[in-house]
VEXVO-5354 format. One record per residue (C-alpha): x, y, z. Coordinates in steps of 0.001 Angstrom, whole numbers, padded with zeros to 6 digits, always signed. Layout:
REM VEXVO-5354
XYZ
...
This chain:
REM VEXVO-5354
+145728+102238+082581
+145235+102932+086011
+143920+106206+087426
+146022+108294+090075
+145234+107911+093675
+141862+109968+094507
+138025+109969+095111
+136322+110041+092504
+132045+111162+092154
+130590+108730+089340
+127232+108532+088562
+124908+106078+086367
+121099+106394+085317
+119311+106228+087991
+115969+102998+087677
+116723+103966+083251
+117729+106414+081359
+113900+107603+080492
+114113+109722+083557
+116598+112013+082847
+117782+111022+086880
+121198+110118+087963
+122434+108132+090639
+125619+109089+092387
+128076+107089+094215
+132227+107942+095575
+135030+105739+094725
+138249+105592+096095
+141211+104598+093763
+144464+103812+095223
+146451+103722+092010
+146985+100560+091852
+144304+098627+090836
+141982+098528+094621
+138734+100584+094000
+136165+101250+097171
+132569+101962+097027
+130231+104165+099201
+126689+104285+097791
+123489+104129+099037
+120271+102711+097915
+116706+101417+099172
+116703+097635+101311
+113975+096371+098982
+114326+095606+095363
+112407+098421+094118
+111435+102065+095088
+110199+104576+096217
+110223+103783+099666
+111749+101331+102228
+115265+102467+104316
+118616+103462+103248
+120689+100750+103093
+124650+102008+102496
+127075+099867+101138
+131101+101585+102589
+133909+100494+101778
+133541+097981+099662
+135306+096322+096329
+133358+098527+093174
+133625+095249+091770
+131137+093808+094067
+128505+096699+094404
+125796+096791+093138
+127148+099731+091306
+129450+097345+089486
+131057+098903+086135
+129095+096562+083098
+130979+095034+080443
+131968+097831+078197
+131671+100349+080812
+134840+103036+081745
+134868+105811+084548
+134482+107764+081248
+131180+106439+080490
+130497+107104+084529
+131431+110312+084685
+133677+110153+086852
+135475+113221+088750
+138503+113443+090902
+137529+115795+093814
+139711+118509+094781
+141006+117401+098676
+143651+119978+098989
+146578+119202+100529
+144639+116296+102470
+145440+112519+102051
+142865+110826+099855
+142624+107486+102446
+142308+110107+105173
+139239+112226+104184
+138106+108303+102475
+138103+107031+106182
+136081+109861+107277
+133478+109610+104361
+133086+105579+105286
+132105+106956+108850
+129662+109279+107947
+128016+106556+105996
+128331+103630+108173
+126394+106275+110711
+123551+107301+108003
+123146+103330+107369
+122873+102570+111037
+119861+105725+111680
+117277+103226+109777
+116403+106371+107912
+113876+106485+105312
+114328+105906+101703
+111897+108231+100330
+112256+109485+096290
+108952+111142+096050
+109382+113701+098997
+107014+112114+100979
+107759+111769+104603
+106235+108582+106183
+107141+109160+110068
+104820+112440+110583
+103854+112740+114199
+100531+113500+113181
+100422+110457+111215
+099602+111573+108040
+101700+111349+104877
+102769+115265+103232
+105210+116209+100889
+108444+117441+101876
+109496+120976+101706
+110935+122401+098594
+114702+121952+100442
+114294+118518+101228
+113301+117242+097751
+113408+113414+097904
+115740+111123+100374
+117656+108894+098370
+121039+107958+097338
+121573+111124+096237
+121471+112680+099838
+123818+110230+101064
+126191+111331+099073
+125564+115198+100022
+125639+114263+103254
+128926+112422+103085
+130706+115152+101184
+129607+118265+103385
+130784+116246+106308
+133986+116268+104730
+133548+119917+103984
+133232+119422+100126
+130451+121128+098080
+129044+119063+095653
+127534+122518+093947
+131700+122848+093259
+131480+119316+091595
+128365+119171+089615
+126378+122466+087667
+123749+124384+088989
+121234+122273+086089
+122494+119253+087192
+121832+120040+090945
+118057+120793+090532
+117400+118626+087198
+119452+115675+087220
+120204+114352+090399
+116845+114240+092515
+117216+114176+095985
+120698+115548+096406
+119355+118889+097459
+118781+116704+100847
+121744+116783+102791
+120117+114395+105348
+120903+117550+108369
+117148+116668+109413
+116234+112999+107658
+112526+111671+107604
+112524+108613+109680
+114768+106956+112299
+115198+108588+114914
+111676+110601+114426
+108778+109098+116525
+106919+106755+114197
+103352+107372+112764
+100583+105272+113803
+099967+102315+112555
+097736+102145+109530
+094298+099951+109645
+095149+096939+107899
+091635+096351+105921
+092495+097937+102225
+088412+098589+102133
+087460+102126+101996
+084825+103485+104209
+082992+104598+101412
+082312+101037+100465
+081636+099466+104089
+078880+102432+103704
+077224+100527+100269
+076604+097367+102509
+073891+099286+103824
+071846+099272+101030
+071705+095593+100116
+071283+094726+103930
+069566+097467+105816
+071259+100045+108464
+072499+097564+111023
+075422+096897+108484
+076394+100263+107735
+079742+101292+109054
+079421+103590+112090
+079865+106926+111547
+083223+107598+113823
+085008+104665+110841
+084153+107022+108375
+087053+109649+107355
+085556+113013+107571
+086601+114055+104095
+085676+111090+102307
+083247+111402+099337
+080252+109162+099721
+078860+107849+095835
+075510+107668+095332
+073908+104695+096417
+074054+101692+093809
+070622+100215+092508
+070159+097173+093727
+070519+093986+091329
+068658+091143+091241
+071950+089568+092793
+071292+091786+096020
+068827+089049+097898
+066722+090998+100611
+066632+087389+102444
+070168+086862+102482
+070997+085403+106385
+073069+086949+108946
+075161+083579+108958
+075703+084698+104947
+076289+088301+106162
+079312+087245+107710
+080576+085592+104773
+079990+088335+102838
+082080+090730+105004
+084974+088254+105656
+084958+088289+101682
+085162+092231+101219
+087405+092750+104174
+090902+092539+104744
+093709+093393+102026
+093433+093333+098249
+094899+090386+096124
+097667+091397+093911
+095059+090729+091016
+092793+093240+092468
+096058+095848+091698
+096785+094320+088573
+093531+095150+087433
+094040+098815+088032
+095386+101298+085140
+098891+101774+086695
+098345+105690+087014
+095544+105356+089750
+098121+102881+092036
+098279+104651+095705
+101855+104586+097301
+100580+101857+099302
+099901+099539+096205
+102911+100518+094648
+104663+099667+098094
+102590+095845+097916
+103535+095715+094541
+107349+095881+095196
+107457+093623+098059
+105161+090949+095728
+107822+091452+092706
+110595+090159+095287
+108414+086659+096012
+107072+085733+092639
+109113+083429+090559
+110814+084057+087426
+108429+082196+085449
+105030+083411+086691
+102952+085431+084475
+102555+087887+086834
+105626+088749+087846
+105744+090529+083923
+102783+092601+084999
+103685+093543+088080
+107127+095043+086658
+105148+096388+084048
+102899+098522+086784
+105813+099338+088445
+107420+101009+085402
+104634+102678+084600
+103675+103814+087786
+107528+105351+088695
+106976+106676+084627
+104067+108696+085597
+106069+110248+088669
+108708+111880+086745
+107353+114836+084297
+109966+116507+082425
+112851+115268+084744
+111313+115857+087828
+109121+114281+090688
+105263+116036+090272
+103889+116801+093306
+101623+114172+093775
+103481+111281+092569
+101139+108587+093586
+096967+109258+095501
+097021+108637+098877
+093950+106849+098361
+093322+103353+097243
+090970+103025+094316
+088722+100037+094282
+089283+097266+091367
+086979+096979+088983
+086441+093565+086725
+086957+093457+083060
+083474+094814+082246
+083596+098009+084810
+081808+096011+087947
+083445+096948+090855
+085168+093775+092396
+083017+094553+095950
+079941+094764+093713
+080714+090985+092217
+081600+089730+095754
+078056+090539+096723
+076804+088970+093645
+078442+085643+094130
+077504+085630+097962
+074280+086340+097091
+073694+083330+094451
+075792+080926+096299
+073983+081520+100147
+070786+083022+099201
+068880+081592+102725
+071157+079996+103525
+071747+079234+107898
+074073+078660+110141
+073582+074810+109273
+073634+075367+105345
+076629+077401+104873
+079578+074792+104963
+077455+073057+102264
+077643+076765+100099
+081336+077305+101071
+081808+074052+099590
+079838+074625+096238
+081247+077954+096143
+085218+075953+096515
+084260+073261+093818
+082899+076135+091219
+086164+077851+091904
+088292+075329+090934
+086331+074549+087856
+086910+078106+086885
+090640+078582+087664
+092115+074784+086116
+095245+076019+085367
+095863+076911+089389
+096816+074982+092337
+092966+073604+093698
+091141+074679+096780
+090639+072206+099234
+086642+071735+099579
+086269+071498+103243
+083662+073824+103422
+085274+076672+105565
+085529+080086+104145
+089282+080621+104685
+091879+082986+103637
+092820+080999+100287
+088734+080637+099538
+088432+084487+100018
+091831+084971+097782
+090888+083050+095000
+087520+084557+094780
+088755+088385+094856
+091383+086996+091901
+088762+085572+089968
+086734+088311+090235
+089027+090781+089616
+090675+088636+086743
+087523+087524+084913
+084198+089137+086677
+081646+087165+088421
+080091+086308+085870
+082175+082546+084688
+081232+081532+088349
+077617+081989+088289
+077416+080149+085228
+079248+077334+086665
+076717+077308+089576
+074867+074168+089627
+076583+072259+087153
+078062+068510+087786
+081545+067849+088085
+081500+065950+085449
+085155+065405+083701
+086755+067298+086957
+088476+066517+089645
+087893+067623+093243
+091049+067922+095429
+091597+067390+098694
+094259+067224+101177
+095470+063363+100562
+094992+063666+096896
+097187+066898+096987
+099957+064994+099047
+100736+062787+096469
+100469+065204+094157
């Protein structure tokens, strides 16, 4: 049975139905068979944040709000709006307008209120009448332009508790058009633990003070270990701050209960799900932090008001070491005295022990230069296992193992 000519507002749970949320979409039915789609919806395959990307005008069928086997408008709860004595394709054409024009602004997808285009560059939650910027607020946004109150088509409850974000009606939209926020500093290491350096390797390697935010919390001092060489070179200096610096490894956020991820690791963590295969262990886990993390967001329905710290938290190994703190462990061991002339020959070591540890993963090359995938799969380790498998590999033969490098991995 077909339904009469109309547009109709459907909804489905929005990310599961564990969040009390809703999703909303329109669909226009010509009555005989031809249903049209205007939704919208982040550009990246998971939340919170990204653009709004709006699909108009398109066959239901092939939306990604696509009816499930088993599903009925019924079980989408759907609604024939009231038009009047206006032509359904009519006010239709204007609604796919309005949001071929809110897909085209590059506006922020934003479902924890958090604006990301400040001027003053810093993140804040939205006001109280801007609640979120989702699909939701497309949808607001394409009704009122068509001068139809969604308060008329959905309760009061389900206006504040339900549908998150629809209190937006996108009249002044984080993002697009707003001037963009600066650039953030790449390296994911806080200042407060460029600061630590200092007391391993004396006050020239301290962080000056204008790095330092002005209302971060410097920890006490850690006692030194008997890791923390006082003869370590400068030539090992460097390698020790080329292995702290830069960003984390996805094992590094792994490692972290999901309730301390910042926005920013939840952000990494979504753009990592999209490149990891099916069949890699930690694609599991990152979905799993991902849940969790959008889980802890919603209490009782709605977004909390701080739904993820702005700050990063540094990883700790299995045993409660800070990940820095086993960096400087392994540096230590591996170049204790070592030169300028004696560190390819430590870089090397340091490769081979590596891939002793990690057999089950795609070898280092041992060429003796502290590169990108050396730094990588030491963080991992680290963060996966602690430092200590790798000191007790140090200085054993390589007997029984195989040592890769790039012509034996061609034919590989």
């Amino acid at each position: 049975m077909q339904l009469p000519e109309g547009i109709y507002f459907e909804s489905t749970p929005a990310f599961n139905e564990s969040t009390g949320q809703q999703h909303a979409y329109l669909v226009f039915r010509d009555g005989k068979g031809d249903e049209r789609v205007i939704r919208g919806g982040p550009n990246v395959p998971l939340p919170p944040f990204g653009r709004i990307a709006i699909q108009a005008d398109i066959p239901l069928r092939d939306s990604k709000d696509a009816y499930e086997k088993g599903e009925t408008p019924s079980t989408r709860q759907a609604k024939r709006l009231v038009l009047g004595d206006r032509e359904p394709r009519t006010v239709w054409n204007e609604m796919v307008k309005r949001a071929k024009e809110i897909g085209n602004a590059r506006i922020n997808y934003d479902l924890l209120n958090i604006d990301v285009d400040r001027t003053d560059g810093e993140r804040t939650i939205l006001t109280k009448e801007h609640r979120g910027q989702n699909s939701n607020s497309v949808i607001r946004a394409v009704l009122e332009n068509s001068k139809l109150d969604v308060k008329k088509i959905i309760s009061e409850d389900e206006f504040f508790n339900r549908f998150h974000g629809i209190e937006n009606d996108l009249s002044n939209p984080a993002g697009g058009l707003n001037p963009k926020r600066p650039p953030e500093r790449k390296s994911s290491i806080r200042p407060t633990e460029k600061l630590r350096v200092d007391t391993i390797f004396g006050p020239e390697s301290a962080a000056p003070v204008s790095d330092l935010n002005a209302n971060a919390t410097i920890p006490d001092q850690p006692t030194k270990t008997e890791f923390s060489k006082s003869s370590i070179t400068p030539a090992a200096k460097e390698i020790e701050r080329t292995a702290l610096g830069g960003e984390e490894t996805l094992e590094e956020i792994l490692a972290k209960p999901p309730n301390s991820l910042s926005e920013t690791e939840v952000n990494r963590l979504t753009r990592e799900k999209g490149t990891l295969l099916s069949n890699d262990p930690r694609r599991e886990q990152v979905e799993n932090s991902l849940t969790a993390a959008h889980e802890k967001a919603f209490q009782n329905g709605r977004v909390s008001n701080q739904p993820f710290p702005l700050d990063i938290t540094p990883a700790s190994t299995p045993n409660g070491l800070p990940v820095s703190d086993g960096i400087k462990q392994v540096i230590g061991t591996f170049f204790e005295a070592a030169d300028d002339s004696g560190i390819p020959g430590g870089v090397s070591t340091l490769q081979t022990t590596l891939n002793r540890v990690e057999r089950d993963a795609l070898p280092l090359k041992v060429d003796g230069i502290f590169g990108d995938k050396t730094r990588d799969r030491l963080r991992a380790t680290i963060a996966q296992k602690g430092p200590e498998p790798i000191l007790s590999e140090f200085g054993d033969d390589n007997d029984g193992f195989d040592v890769y490098d790039d012509e034996d991995l061609a034919f590989a």
